[in-house]
Each structure stands twice: as C-alpha cells, then as structure tokens.
C-alpha positions in Angstrom: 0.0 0.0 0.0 2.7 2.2 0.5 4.6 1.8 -2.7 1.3 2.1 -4.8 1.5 5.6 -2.7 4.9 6.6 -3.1 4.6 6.1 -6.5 1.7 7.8 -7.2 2.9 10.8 -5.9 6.4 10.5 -8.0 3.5 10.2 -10.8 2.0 13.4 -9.6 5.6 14.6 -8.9 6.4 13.6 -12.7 3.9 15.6 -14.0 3.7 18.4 -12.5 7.5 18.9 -13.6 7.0 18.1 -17.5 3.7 20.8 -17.5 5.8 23.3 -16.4 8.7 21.8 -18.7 5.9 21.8 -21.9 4.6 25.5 -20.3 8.5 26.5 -20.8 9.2 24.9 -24.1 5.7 26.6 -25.9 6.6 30.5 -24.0 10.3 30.0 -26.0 8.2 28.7 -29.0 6.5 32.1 -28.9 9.2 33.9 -27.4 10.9 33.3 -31.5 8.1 33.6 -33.2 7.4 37.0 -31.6 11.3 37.9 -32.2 11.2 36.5 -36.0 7.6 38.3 -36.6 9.3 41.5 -35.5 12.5 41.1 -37.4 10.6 40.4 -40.5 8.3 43.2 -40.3 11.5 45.5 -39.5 12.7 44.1 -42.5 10.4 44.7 -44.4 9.9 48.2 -43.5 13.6 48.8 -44.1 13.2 47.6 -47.9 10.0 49.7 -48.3 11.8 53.0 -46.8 14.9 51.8 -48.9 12.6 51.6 -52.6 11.1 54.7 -51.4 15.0 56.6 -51.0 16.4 54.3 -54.0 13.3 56.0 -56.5 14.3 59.3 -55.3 18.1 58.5 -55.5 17.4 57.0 -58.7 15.6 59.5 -60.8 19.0 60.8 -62.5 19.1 64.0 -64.3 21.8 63.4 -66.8 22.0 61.3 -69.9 25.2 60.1 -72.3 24.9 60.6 -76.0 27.5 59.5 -78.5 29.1 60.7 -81.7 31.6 58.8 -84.0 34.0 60.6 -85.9 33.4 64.3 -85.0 34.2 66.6 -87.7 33.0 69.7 -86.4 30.9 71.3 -83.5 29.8 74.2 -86.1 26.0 72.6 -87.2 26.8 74.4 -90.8 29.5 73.0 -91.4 29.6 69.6 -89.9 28.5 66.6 -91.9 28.0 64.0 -89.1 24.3 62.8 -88.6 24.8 62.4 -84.7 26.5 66.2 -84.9 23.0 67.5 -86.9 21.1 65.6 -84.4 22.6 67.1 -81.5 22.5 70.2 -82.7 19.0 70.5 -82.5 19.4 71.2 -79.0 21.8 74.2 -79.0 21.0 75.6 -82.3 17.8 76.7 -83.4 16.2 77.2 -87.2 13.5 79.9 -88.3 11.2 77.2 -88.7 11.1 73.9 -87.1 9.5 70.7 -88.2 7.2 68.6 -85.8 6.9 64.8 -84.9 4.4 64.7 -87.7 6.6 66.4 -90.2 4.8 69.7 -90.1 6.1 73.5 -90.6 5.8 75.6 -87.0 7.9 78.7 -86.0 11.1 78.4 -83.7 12.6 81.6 -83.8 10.2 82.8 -86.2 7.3 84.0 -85.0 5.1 84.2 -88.1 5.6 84.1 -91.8 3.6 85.2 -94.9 4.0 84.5 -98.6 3.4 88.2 -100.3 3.9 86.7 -103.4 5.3 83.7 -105.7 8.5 84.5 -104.9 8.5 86.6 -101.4 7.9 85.3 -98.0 8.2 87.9 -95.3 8.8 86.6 -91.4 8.6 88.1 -88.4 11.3 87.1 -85.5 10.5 86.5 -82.1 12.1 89.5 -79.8 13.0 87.8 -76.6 15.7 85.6 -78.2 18.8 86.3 -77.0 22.6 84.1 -77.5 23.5 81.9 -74.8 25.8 84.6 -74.1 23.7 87.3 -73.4 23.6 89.2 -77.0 20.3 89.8 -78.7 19.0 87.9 -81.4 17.9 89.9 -84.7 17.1 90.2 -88.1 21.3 90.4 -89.0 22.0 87.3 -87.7 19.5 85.5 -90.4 21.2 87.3 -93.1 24.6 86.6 -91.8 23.7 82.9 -91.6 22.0 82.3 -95.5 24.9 84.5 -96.9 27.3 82.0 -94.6 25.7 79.1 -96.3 25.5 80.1 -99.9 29.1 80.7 -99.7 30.2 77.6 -98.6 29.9 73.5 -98.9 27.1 73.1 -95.9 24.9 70.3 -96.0 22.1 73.0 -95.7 23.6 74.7 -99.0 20.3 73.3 -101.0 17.7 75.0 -98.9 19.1 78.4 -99.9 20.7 78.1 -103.5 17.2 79.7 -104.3 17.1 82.8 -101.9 18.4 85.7 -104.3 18.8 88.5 -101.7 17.6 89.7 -98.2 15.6 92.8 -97.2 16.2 93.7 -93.6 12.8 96.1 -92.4 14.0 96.5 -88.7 15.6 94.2 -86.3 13.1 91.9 -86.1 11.3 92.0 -89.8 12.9 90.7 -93.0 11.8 90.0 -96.7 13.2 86.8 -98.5 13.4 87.1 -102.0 13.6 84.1 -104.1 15.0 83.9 -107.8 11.7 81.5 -109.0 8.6 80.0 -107.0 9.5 77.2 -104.3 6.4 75.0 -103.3 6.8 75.0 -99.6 9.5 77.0 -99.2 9.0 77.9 -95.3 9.9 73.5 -94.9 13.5 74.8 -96.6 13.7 77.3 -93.4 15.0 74.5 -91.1 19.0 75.5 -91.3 20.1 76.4 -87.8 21.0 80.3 -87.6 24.4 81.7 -86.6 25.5 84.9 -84.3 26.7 87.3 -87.1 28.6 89.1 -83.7 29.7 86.5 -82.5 32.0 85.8 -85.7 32.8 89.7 -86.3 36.2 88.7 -84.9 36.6 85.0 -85.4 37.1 82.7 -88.5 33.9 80.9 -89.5 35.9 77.7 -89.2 35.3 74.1 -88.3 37.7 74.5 -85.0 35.0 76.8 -83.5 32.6 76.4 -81.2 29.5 78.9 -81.5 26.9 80.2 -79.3 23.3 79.5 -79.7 19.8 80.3 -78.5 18.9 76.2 -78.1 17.6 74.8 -74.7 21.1 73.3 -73.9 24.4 75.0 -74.5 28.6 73.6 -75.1 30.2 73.8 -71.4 33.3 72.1 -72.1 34.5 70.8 -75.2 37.6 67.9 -74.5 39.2 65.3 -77.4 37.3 62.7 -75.6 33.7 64.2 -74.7 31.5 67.1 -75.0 29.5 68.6 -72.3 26.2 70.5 -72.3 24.5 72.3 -69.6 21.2 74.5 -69.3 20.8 77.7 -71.7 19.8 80.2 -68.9 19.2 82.6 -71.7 17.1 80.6 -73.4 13.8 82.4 -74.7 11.2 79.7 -73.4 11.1 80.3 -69.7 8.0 78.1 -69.8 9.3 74.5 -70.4 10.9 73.1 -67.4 14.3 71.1 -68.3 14.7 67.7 -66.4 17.9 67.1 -67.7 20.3 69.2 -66.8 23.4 67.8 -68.0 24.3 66.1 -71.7 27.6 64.3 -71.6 28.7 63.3 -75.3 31.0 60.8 -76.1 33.2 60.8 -78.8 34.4 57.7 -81.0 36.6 57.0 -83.5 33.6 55.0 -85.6 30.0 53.8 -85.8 30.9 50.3 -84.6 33.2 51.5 -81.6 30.1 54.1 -80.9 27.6 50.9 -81.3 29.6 48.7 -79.1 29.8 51.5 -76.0 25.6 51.3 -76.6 25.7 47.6 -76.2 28.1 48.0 -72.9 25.6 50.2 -71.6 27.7 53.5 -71.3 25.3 55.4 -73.9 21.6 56.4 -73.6 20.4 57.1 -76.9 21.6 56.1 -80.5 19.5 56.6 -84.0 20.6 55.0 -87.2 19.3 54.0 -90.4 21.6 51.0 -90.4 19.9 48.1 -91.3 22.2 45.6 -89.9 22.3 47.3 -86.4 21.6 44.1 -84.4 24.6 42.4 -85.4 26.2 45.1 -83.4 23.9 45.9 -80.2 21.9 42.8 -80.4 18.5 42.5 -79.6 18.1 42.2 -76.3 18.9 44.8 -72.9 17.5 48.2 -74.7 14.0 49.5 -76.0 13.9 51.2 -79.6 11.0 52.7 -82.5 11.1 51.9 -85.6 9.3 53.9 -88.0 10.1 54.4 -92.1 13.3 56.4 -92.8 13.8 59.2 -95.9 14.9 56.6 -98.7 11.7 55.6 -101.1 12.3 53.1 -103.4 9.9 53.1 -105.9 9.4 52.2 -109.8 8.5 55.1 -112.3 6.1 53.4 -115.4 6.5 55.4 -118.5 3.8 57.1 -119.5 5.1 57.4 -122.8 6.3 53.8 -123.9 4.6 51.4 -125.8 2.4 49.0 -123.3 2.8 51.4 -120.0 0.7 54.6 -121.9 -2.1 51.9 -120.9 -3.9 52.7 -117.6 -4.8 49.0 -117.7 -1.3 47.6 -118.0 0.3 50.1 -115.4 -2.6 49.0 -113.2 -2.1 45.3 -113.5 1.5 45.4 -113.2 0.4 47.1 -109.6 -1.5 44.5 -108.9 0.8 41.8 -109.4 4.1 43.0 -107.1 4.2 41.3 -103.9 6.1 43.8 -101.7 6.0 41.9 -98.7 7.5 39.4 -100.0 10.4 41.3 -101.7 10.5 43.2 -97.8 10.9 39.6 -96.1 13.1 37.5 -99.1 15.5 40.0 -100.0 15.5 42.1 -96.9 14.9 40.0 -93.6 11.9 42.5 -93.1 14.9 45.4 -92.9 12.3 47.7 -94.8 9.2 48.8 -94.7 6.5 48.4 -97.5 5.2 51.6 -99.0 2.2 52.6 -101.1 2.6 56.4 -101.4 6.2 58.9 -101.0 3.9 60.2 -98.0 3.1 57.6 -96.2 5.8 57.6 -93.2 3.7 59.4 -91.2 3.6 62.9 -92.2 0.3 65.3 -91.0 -1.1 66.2 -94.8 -1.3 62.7 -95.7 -2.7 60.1 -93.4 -4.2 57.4 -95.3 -2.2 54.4 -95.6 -3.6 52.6 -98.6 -2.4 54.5 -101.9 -1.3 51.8 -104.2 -3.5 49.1 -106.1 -2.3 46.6 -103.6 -1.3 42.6 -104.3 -4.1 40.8 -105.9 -3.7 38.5 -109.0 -7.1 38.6 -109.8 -7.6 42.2 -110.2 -4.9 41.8 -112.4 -6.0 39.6 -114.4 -9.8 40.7 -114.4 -8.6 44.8 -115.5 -6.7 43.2 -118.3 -9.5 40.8 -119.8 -12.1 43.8 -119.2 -9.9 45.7 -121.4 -9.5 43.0 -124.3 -6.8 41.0 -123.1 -6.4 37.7 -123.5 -4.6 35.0 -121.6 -2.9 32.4 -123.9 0.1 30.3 -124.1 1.1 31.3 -120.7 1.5 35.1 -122.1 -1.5 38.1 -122.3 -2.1 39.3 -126.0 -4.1 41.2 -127.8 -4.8 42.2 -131.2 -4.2 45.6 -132.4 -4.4 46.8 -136.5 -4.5 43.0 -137.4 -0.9 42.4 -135.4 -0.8 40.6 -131.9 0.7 42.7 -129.0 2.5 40.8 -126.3 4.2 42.4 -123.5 7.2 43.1 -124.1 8.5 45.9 -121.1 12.5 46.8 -120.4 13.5 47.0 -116.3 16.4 49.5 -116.0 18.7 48.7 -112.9 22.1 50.0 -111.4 24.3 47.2 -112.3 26.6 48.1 -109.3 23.7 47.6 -106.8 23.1 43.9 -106.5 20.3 44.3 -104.0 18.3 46.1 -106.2 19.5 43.6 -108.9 17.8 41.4 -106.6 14.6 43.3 -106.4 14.5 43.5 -109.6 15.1 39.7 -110.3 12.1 39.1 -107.9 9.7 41.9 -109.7 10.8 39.8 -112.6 10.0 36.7 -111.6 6.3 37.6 -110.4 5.1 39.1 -113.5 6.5 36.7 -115.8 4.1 34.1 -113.5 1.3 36.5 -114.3 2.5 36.5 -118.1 3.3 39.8 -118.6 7.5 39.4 -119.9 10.1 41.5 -118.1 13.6 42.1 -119.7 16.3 43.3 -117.2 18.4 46.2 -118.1 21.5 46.2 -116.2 23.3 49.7 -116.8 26.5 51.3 -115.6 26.3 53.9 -113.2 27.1 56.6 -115.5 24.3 55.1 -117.8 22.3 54.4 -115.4 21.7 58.3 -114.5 21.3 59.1 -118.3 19.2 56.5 -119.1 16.9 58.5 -116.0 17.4 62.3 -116.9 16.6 61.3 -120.6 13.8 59.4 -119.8 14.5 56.5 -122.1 13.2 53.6 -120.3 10.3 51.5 -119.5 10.0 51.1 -116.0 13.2 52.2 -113.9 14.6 50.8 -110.2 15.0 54.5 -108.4 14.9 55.9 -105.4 14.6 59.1 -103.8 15.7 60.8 -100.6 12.7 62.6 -98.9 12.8 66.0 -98.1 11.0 67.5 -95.3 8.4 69.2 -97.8 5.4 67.7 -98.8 5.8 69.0 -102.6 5.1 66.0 -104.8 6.8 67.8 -107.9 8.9 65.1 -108.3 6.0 62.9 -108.8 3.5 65.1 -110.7 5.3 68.1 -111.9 5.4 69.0 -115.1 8.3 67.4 -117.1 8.4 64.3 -114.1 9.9 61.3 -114.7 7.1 58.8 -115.0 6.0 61.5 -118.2 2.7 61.7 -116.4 0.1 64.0 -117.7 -3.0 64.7 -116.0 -5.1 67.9 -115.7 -6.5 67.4 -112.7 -3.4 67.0 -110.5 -1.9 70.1 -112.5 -4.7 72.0 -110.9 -4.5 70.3 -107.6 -0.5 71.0 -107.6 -1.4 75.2 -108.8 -3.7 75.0 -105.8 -2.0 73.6 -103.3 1.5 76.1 -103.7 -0.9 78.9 -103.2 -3.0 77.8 -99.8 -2.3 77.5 -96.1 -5.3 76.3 -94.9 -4.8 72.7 -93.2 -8.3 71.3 -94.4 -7.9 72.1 -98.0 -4.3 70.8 -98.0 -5.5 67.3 -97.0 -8.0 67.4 -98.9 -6.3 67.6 -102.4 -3.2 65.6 -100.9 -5.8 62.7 -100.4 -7.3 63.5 -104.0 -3.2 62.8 -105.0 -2.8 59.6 -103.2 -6.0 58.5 -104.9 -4.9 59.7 -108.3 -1.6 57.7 -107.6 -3.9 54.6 -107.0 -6.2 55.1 -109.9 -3.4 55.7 -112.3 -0.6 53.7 -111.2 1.9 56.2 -113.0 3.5 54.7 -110.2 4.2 52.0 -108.4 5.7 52.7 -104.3 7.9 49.7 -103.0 9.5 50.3 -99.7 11.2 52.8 -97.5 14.2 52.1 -95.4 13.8 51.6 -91.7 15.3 54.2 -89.2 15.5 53.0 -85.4 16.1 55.1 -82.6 17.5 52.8 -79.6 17.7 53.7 -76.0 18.1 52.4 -72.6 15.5 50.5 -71.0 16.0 52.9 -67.9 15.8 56.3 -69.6 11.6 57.2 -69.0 9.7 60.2 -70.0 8.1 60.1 -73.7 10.4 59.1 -76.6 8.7 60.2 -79.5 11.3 60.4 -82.8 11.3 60.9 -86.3 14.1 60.6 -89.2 14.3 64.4 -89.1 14.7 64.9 -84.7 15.0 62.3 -82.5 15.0 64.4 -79.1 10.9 65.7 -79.1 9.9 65.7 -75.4 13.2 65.9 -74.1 12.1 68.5 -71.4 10.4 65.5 -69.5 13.3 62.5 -69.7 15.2 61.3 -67.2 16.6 58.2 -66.2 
C-alpha cells in the first residue's frame, strides 16, 4: 500500500515537472516567433523606406549621348548625322519641323508668302545668344549668306534665296529667284551669331553660341558637355535634364559597341544591320520608315505602259511583302505612297492598287486581253501585241538587282515578260534624266516638304500627264489652310492609285535605340529624334 503511494505521488511529482517543462518549451516557441515576426516586419519596413529613398536617388538628371568621328561642333558646317542631331538642341532654325513632319515657328514667329517669290517673317524679340547678346534680323542674313558661300549640308535649302531685305531688327523680306512649293519647310537650317563671328574665323575649330535649350560647357578630345541655356527664350518649359555628356568615337561600330556595354543612352541610325552590333536584347527602340523611297517610275510614254490598264495590272501583281521579307529580312518597310511615313497632310495608308492577282487579271481581260500560251495578248491593226517591257537597274547595286530579279519573276508568272536592263552607273543616270526607259529601279531621298513635284510636276519622270493634278499641284503652292491641304493631298494619293503612273515599293527603316531605364516620352522621327526631351530622365 505504501509503494502504490509513493509512486503515485512520483507520478504526480512527474507531471507536475513536464507541465511546467511543456509550459516553458511553448513561452520560447512564442518567445521566437514573436522575435522572427518582429524582425521580418523590420525588414520589411527597411526595404520599403529603402525603394522609397532608391526611387528618389534613382531619378537621374543626366544622360550620355554618343558621336563617332566628329568633324566639327559648327552645325553648318559639320556633316555628321549624330553632330546634326545634337545640334538641335543648342542651335535653333527659323522654322522647325514637328513629330508629324509639319512646318511651326522656332525663332520665327510668323511668316507670310506676299507673293510667288516673297515670304516675309517676323522674329521672335526675346531671343537672345546663350551669351547674353540679342537675337535679330542680322543674324539671319549673316547665316544664309554663310551658307550660300560655302559647302554646308544645308547649302540646298538656300541656292534659291536671291537676296535679303532687312525692315527692322526683327522683320525681314526673303526674295527668291523663282517660285518654291513650300518654301518655309527649306527654313529648317540652324541660324548663326553674325557678332559672335565679327572677330573669329567661321571655321570648323570653332565652337558657336546659340539660343537652343542646352548650350557647349566644355569641349575635350574625348567628350563634349552641355549644360542648361539660362538665356534661353522659353522660360515656360521646365528642363529635367540638366546635364548632356557626349562621347566621342573614332567610328560607328566603336560608338555601337559602347551602346551595347551600356555606357550610352540614346543612339539613332538607319543601319539596317544594327543588331549584329547591339543585339537585340537589354534596350527599348521605334522603328518607323526612314527618308529613302524606293519606288518604280512606269512610263507614260512607252509602248504598253501609256495603258492605264497595264500600269494598273502590273500594280497589282508586285508582292512587296515578299520582296520586304526575301531580300530584306523584313529590314524595310512596305510603302504605297512617297507620303506615307507618317507625315500630317497625308494620313491614309492605302495609296497603291495593292497585291491581288485577280484584279490583275480581271482589269486586263475587261480591257480586251487575252490569256494564252502562258503570255496576255491582244490584237491591235490585225498584229498581236504581247508584253514586251524593259526594267532598268544600277548594275553596281546587287540588291536592287535582286529586287528586280524578284519583280521579274512575279510578272512573268502573271504572263506579262520583263527584260532586265542592267546599266553602268554613269548610264544608269542618263538612261533616268533622258527618260529612255520602260520602267526604272529608283529611289529618292525625302525631303521635309510635302511638294510632290517630283512625282507630278510637269516634265516628271514617269512623263505623267493629267489635268487634274496640275490643278491640284497650282492650288496647293498657293493655300495654307490645313483642311484644304489634306483634302487635295488625299485626292493625289487616290490619283496615284487610280493611275498607277506609279508604283511605291519600300522605304528604309530608321531605329532610334535607347536604354530600357531612360523614362519620359520618346517620340522620334528621321528628321529629330529628341521631341519631349524637357520631360526625360533616367
């Protein structure tokens, strides 16, 4: 009886000592989850107060730009696309031309055409140099006179300006030797300080002021710095960046591969093989048609293309796409129209007949063609026409030789017989300025103007006649109301369709790459890749 006693109490004994061993073990338990809950929430906090510090650390002010082989920092007489783009920045034109290609003052503040061949503009007066001086009516003269009398890229745009009335510092008369369609889009050169050169050589070695948003700081062999313009006439646009730093390179790819390393912002090119040098991954870029239109010009005057019908069907039967994707890995853009990269006065997209083999086929039979012997025919004064039409190419070009292998190839399979004209360069150009040809592998660089003189002016090298555009292109040199100049611009893209004179191929693609940490809205064109600049940053 006493041992069952005794060891019920050791029992009692036992387990009383493991409750209050259990009790101890599940306060520790809570003890560390209490300590981790409170380290994890510190944590926590920390990395939430550190994001908030690391966005405000992280919104940097200053960008790197690059430029290979640097001829000059003078935007007249530099050559270098990154130089002209830059430029934009520091130096600013009369007239300057928006994301949608259209005409707006800079430092002009209004303009008026008085007659065919005078414009008269009115300056802005609250311009003044990045060093202090006022901007006037002398430095405009001082800068077209500059350029007539030298080799400047911008040479072009005033071959046509025979003299310069000065009314009063701020008013001035531009006389031109014959009419210029447009000629306010030729007003895009960047003006020069005429006092600022009264005692220095207009050379290449120096570095001018300007009234731009940004101004030269430092000039090195290596790197080029810009800062703020304090003096710069549009106190109402607030500057993020605040400081350019441009590197400078010995050559595209060396520029390219400092891109790819990461140690540049912003590059633009119309290099088609630019992944093989900054890949394609680590960056963001826009892609959007470049200034080179490669187009075919039908002959108004030869034998089978004087025929709507034939013009029309050989429209019909060019597959651009798949000349685009064959010949040029999608590199290119298709194009229907010389306007159609995205200018304001012309905003439809479909301006060519389009591919489709049985329009072809249908607008030939409806006009009394017949499909026979693989080949369409028709008889004419008791004789059998087949098509027989010559393709002039640049022999030294073997991609358009390519092109025009494939543009070959399709009509024969629609039967109408293409014979390939390869010609010398030399030949090539006289074969185009005479006019003898057929249809003719061309292309033309686009110039900021809308005029389509190229295309349907008189003596124009398709040999196009028509009287209705003739009065569209009279009316159209003589208005500046928006509505009307979309209007008949839309009545020319139509007229292009209906009468294939004709025929729009592709356009070459310009890319504007950047850095996947560079915000704020990156909106370029071939003609200015730094709109919206005011609001970047990084």
């Amino acid at each position: 009886m006493y041992d069952m006693e005794r060891k019920i109490e050791e029992m009692r004994l036992n387990m009383k000592s493991n409750f209050f061993k259990y009790l101890f073990a599940i306060f520790v338990i809570c003890i560390m989850f209490f300590a981790v809950y409170k380290i994890k929430t510190e944590e926590e906090k920390q990395e939430q107060d550190q994001t908030t510090v690391g966005t405000e650390e992280k919104k940097i002010t200053e960008i790197t730009l690059g430029v290979a082989s640097l001829d000059s920092t003078n935007p007249i007489l530099s050559k270098n696309k990154n130089i002209q783009d830059i430029s934009r920045l520091i130096y600013e034109p009369l007239i300057q031309i928006t994301s949608d290609y259209k005409a707006e003052g800079c430092l002009a503040k209004e303009w008026a055409k008085q007659n065919a061949t005078t414009y008269i503009i009115k300056l802005k007066e609250n311009v003044r140099w990045s060093n202090g001086e006022k901007f006037t009516a002398d430095d405009v003269k001082f800068t077209i006179e500059k350029i007539k009398s030298i080799n400047s890229i911008y040479t072009s745009q005033v071959k046509n300006i025979a003299s310069i009335d000065i009314t009063d510092d701020y008013t001035l008369k531009i006389n031109l030797d014959k009419e210029i369609p447009f000629f306010e889009y030729q007003l895009t050169f960047p003006i020069m300080s005429s006092q600022f050169f009264q005692d220095k050589e207009f050379n290449a070695g120096i570095v001018p002021v300007g009234t731009g948003m940004y101004k030269y700081s430092d000039v090195q062999s290596t790197n080029l710095t810009l800062e703020k313009n304090t003096n710069w006439w549009d106190n109402k646009t607030n500057l993020t960046i605040t400081k350019i730093t441009i590197n400078l390179y010995s050559s595209l790819a060396e520029l390219y591969n400092s891109f790819k390393m990461g140690n540049i912002d912003v590059i633009d090119t119309d290099n088609s093989n630019l992944q093989e040098y900054i890949g394609t991954i680590g960056y963001a870029k826009k892609e959007m048609k470049g200034r080179e239109h490669v187009f075919l010009p039908l002959n108004n005057s030869s034998n089978f293309l004087s025929r709507k019908e034939v013009r029309k069907a050989i429209s019909y039967s060019i597959d651009k796409t798949n000349i685009v994707s064959s010949i040029f890995n999608n590199q290119y853009f298709t194009s229907s129209f010389p306007l159609d990269y995205g200018t304001w006065i012309y905003k439809e997209q479909d301006a060519s007949a389009g591919y489709n083999l049985d329009q072809a086929q249908k607008i030939l039979t409806e006009n009394g063609w017949t499909f026979k012997n693989k080949n369409w025919q028709k008889i004419e004064n008791y004789k059998t026409q087949r098509f027989q039409i010559n393709l002039v190419v640049k022999a030294s070009d073997s991609y358009r030789i390519l092109v025009a292998q494939s543009i070959a190839t399709q009509l024969e399979n629609q039967g109408i017989h293409i014979n390939i004209v390869q010609l010398s360069d030399e030949q090539y150009y006289n074969c185009l300025n005479t006019k003898n040809y057929d249809m003719i592998l061309c292309s033309i660089n686009l110039s900021l103007t809308p005029d389509m003189t190229t295309f349907f002016g008189d003596n124009n090298i398709a040999n196009y006649q028509n009287d209705e555009v003739k009065s569209i292109m009279e009316e159209v040199k003589n208005t500046t109301d928006e509505n009307t100049l979309k209007e008949k611009y839309k009545r020319l893209a139509e007229i292009y369709k209906e009468d294939s004179p004709y025929i729009s191929l592709y356009n070459n693609k310009f890319t504007v790459a950047y850095s996947t940490g560079l915000k704020g809205d990156v909106t370029p064109n071939w003609y200015n890749v730094f709109y919206n600049i005011a609001n970047w940053y990084k």
